[in-house]
Residue frames relative to the residue before (quaternion, step in Angstrom):
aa qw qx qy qz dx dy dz
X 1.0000 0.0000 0.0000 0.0000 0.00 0.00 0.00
X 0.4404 -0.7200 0.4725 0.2536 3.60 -0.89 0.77
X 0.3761 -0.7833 0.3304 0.3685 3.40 -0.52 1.63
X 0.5907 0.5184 -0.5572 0.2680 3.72 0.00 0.34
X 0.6468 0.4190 -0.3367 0.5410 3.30 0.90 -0.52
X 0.2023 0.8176 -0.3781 0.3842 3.81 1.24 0.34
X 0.8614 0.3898 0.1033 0.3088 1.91 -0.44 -2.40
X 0.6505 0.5136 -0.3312 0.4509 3.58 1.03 -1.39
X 0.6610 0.5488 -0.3167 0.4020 3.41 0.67 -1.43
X 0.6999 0.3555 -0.4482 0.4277 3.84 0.48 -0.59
X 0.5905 0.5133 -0.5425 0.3059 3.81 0.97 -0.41
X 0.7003 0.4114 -0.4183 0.4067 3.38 0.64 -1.25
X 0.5326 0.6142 -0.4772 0.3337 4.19 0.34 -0.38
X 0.8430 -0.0463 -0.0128 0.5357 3.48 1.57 0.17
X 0.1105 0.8118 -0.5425 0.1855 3.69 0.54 1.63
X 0.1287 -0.7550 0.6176 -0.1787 3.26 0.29 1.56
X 0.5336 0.6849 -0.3179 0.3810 3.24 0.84 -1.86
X 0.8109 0.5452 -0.0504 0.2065 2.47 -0.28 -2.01
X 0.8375 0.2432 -0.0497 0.4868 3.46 1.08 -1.52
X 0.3509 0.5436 -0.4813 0.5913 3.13 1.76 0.69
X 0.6790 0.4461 -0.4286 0.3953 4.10 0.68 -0.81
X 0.4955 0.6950 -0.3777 0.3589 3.48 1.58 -1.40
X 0.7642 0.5810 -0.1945 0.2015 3.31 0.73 -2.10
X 0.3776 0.7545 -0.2857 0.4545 3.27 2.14 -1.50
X 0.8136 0.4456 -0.2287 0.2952 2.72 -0.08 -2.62
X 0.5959 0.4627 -0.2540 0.6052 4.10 0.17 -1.47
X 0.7631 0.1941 -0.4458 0.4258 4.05 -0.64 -0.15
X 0.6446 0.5449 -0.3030 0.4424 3.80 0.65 -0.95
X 0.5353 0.6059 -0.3511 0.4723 3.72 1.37 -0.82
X 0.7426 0.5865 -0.1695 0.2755 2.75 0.84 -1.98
X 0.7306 0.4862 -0.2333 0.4188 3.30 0.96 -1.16
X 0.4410 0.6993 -0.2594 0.4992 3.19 1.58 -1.01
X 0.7061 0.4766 -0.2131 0.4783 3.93 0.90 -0.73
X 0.6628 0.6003 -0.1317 0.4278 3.27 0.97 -1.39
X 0.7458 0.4326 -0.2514 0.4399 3.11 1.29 -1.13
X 0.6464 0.5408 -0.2978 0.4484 3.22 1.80 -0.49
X 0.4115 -0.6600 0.4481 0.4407 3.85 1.52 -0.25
X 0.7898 0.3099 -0.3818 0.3666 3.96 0.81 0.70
X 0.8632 -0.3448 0.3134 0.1943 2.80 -1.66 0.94
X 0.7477 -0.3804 0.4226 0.3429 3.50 -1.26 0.46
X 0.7052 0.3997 -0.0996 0.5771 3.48 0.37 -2.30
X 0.5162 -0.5411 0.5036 0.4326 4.41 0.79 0.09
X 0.4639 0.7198 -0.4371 0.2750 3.82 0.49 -0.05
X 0.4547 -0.6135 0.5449 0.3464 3.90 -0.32 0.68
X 0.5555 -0.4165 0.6548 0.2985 3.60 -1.70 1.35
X 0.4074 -0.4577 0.6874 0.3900 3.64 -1.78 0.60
X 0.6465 -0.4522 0.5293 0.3120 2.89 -2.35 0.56
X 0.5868 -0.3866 0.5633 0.4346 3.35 -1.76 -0.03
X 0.8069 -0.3369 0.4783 0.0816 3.35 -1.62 1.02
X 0.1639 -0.6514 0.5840 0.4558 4.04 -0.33 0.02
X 0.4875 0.7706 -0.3305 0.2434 3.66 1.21 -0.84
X 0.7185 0.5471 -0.1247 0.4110 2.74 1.34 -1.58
X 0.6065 0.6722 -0.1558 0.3951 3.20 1.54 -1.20
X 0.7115 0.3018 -0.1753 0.6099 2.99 1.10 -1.33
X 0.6175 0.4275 -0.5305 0.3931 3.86 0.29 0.33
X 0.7114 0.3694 -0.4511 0.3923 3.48 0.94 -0.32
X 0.2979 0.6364 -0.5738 0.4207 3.88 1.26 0.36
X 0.5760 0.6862 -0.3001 0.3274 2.96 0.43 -1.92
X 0.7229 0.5407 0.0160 0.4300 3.37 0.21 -1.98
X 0.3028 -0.6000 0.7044 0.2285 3.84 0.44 -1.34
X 0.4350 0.6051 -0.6018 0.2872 3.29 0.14 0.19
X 0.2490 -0.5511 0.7835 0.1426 3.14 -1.89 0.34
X 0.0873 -0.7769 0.6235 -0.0072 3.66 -1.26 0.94
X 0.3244 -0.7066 0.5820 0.2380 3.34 -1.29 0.09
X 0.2376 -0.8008 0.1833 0.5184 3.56 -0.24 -1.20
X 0.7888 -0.2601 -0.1864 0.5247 2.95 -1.85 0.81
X 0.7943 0.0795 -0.2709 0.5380 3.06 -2.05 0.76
X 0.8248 0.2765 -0.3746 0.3209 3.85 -0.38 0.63
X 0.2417 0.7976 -0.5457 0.0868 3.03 0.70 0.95
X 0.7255 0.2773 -0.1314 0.6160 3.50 1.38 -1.02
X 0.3994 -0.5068 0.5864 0.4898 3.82 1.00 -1.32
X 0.6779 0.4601 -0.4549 0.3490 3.43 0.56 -0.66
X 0.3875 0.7191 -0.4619 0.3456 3.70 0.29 0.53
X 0.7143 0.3910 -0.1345 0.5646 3.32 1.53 -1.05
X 0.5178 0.6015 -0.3823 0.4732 3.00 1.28 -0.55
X 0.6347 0.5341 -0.4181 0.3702 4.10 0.99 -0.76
X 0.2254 0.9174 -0.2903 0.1526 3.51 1.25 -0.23
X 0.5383 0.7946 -0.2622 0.1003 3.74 0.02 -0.19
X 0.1603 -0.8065 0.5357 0.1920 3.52 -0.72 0.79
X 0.2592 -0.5292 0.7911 0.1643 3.48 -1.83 0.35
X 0.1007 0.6175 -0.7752 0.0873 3.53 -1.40 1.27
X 0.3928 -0.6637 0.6026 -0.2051 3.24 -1.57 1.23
X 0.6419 -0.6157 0.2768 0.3637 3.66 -0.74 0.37
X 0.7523 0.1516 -0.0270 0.6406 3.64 1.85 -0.47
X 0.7677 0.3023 -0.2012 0.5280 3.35 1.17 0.38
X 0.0307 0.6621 -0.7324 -0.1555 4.28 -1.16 0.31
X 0.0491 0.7224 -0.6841 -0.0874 3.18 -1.50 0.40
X 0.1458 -0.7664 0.6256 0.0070 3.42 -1.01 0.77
X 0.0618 0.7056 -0.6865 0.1646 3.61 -1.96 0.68
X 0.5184 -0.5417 0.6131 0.2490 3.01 -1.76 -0.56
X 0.0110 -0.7655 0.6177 0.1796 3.67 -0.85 0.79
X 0.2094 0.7866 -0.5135 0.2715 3.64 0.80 1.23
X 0.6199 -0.5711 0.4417 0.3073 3.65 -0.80 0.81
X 0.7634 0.2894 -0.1730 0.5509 3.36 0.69 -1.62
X 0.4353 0.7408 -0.4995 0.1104 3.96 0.77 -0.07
X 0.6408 0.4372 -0.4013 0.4870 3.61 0.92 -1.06
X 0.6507 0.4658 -0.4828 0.3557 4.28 0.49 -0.08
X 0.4646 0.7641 -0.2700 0.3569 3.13 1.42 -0.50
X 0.6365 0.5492 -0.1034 0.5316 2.79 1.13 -1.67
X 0.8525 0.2108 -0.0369 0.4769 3.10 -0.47 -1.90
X 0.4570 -0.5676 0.5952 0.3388 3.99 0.65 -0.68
X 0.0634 0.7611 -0.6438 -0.0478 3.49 -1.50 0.06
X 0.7054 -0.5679 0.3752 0.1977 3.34 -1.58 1.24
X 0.4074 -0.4933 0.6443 0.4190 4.00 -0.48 0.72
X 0.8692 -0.0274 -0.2350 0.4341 3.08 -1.94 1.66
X 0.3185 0.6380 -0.6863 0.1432 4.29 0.56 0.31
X 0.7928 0.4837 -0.2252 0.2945 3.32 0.45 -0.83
X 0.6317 -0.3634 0.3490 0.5891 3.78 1.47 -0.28
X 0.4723 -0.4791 0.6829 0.2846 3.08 -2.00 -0.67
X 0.5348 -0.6177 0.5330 0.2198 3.24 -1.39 1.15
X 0.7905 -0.1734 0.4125 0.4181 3.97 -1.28 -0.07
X 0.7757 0.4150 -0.1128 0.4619 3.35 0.50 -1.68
X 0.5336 -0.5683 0.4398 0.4460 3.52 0.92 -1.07
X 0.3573 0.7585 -0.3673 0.4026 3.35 1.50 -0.15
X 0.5239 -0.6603 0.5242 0.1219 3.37 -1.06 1.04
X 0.0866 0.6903 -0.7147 -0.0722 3.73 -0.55 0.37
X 0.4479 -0.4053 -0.7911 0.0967 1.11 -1.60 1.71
X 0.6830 -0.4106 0.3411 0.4986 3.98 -1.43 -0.11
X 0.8599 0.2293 0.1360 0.4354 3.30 1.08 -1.24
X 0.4575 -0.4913 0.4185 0.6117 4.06 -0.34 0.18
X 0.2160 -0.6519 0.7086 0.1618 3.53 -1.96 0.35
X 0.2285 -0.8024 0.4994 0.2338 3.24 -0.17 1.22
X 0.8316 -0.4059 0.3758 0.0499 3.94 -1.03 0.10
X 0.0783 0.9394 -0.2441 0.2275 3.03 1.34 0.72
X 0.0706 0.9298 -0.3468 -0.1014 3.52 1.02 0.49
X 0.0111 0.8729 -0.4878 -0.0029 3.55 -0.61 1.23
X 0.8035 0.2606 -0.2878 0.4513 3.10 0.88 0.33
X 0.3429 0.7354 -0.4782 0.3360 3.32 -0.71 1.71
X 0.6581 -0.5604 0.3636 0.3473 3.38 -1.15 -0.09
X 0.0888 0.7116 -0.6968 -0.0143 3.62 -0.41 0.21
X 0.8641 -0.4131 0.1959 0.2103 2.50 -2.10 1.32
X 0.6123 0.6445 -0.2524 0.3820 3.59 1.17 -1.38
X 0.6324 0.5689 -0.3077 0.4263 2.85 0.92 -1.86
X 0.6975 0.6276 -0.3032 0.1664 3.08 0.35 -1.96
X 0.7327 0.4555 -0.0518 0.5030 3.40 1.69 -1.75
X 0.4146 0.4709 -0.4728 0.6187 3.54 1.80 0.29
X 0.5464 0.5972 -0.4979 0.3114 3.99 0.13 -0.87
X 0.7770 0.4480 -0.1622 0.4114 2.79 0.41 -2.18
X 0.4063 0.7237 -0.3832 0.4053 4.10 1.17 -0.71
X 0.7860 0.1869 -0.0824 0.5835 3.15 0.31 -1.72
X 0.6718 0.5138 -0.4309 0.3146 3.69 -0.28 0.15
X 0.5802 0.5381 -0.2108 0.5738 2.99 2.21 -0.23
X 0.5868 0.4650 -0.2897 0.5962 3.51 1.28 -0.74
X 0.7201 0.4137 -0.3670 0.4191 3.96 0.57 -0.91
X 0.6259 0.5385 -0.3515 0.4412 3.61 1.11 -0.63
X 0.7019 0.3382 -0.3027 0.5489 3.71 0.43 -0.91
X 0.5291 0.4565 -0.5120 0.4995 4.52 0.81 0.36
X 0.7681 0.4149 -0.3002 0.3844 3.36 0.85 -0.55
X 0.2806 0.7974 -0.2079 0.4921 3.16 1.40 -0.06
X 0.7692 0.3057 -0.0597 0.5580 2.75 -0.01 -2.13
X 0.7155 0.4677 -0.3852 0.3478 4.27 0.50 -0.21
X 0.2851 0.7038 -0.6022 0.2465 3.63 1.09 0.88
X 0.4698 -0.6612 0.4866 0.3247 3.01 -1.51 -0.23
């Protein structure tokens, strides 16, 4: 067998490496977004609600915005990478509303009669690919392929 084509074949027979950098790259992105309030596609998180606003008067609250009220949102971050695969998300409670949003009352009525949520949650998308990412992937899958390469004999 010709050692470049060798060489390549043992990398891919195990890109752990690789989708452990992938995994880094997409959660570090990710947070990197969040912290800015936009969206995969670069698009600004919707504002808070007036609903929202005035319930967290209501409340005393102090807020940041979306996804920054504490930071710990990004912090829920995480990837699993494997020999042929990375995947990454959120194991936050409130992450899939985050994501997808939800309808004033989706969830029921509180004790009290209160809707949950109080108000519509608009959609906020934080976990995905953006374009960048996409052209960082391809970066390092290009830099790890020509090192492996470069380890024939």
């Amino acid at each position: 067998m010709d050692p470049l084509l060798a060489a390549v074949a043992a990398a891919i027979g195990d890109m752990s490496p690789i989708m452990q950098d992938i995994g880094e790259l997409l959660v570090q992105s990710s947070q990197d977004r969040m912290r800015d309030g936009e969206q995969p596609d670069g698009t600004p998180f919707a504002p808070r609600s007036q609903t929202t606003l005035d319930r967290y008067a209501m409340l005393g609250l102090t807020f940041g915005a979306p996804l920054n009220v504490s930071g710990d949102m990004r912090n829920t971050l995480f990837y699993d990478a494997d020999q042929d695969s990375a995947e990454f998300g959120s194991n936050a409670i409130q992450a899939a509303v985050m994501q997808f949003g939800a309808a004033k009352g989706a969830f029921g009525k509180a004790s009290n009669g209160a809707s949950i949520p109080w108000g519509a949650i608009p959609a906020r998308p934080f976990i995905g690919m953006s374009d960048e990412d996409q052209d960082n992937i391809v970066a390092e899958l290009s830099e790890w392929l020509e090192e492996a390469a470069q380890q024939r004999d």
